[in-house]
C-alpha positions in Angstrom: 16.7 42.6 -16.9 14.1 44.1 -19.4 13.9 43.0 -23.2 13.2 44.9 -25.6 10.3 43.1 -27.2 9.2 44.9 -30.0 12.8 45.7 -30.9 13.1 41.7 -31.5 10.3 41.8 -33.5 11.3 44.5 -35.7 14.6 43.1 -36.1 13.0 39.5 -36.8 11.0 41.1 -39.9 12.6 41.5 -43.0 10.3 44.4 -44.4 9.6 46.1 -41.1 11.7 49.2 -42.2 9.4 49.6 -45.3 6.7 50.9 -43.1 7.6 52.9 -40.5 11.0 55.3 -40.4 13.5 54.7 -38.1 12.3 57.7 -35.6 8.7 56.1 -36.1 9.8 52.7 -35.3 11.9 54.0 -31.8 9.2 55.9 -30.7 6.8 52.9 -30.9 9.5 50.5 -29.6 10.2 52.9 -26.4 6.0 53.2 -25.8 6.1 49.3 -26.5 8.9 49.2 -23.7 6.9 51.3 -21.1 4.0 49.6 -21.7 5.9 46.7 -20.8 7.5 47.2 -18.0 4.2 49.1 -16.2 2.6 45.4 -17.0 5.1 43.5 -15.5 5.0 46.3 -12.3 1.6 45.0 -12.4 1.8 41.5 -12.4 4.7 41.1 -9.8 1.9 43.3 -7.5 -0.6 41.3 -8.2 1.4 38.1 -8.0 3.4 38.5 -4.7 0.4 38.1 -2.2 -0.7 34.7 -4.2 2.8 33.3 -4.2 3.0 34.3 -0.5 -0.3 32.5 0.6 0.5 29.6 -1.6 4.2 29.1 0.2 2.8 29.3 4.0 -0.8 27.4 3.2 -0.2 24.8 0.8 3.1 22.6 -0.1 4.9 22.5 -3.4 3.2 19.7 -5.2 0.0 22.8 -5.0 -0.5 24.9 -8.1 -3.1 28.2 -8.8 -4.1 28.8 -11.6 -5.9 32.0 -12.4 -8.2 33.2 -15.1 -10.5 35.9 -15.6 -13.6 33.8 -14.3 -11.7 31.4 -11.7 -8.7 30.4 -9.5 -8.2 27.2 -8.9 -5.7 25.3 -6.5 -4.8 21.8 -7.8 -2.2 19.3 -6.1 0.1 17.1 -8.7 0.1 13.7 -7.7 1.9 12.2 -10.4 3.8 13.8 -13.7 5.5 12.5 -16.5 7.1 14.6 -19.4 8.0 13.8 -22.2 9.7 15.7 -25.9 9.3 12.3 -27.9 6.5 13.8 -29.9 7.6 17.1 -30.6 8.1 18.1 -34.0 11.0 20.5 -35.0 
């Protein structure tokens, strides 16, 4: 299911409609959109050999984590979460 991103945003913004029109703002909304959706193309590409290697090489508890300088493989050998601290 795709979401309409910059739709959201537009909507979320009181004083959005003070800039653009409404045919300016649907034309940037629907090049936001295919932006979008070549991206995630992209990353579901790029992603699908990783998450493949990671399920037959290493077990769950195993996490990669990629930048633009490094991947790294870690194992989690203990967690513990917690929302105590969160403020609303």
């Amino acid at each position: 299911m795709s979401k309409n991103l910059l739709a959201d945003f537009f909507q979320s913004q009181s004083d959005a409609n003070r800039y653009l029109s409404a045919n300016e703002q649907e034309a940037l909304e629907e090049d936001f959109q295919k932006w979008y959706d070549g991206e995630s193309k992209k990353l579901s590409f790029l992603a699908t050999p990783l998450m493949r290697t990671m399920c037959e090489n290493y077990h769950p508890n195993h996490v990669c984590i990629v930048t633009g300088t490094t991947a790294e493989i870690s194992e989690g050998i203990e967690c513990y979460k917690t929302n105590d601290f969160i403020v609303d």
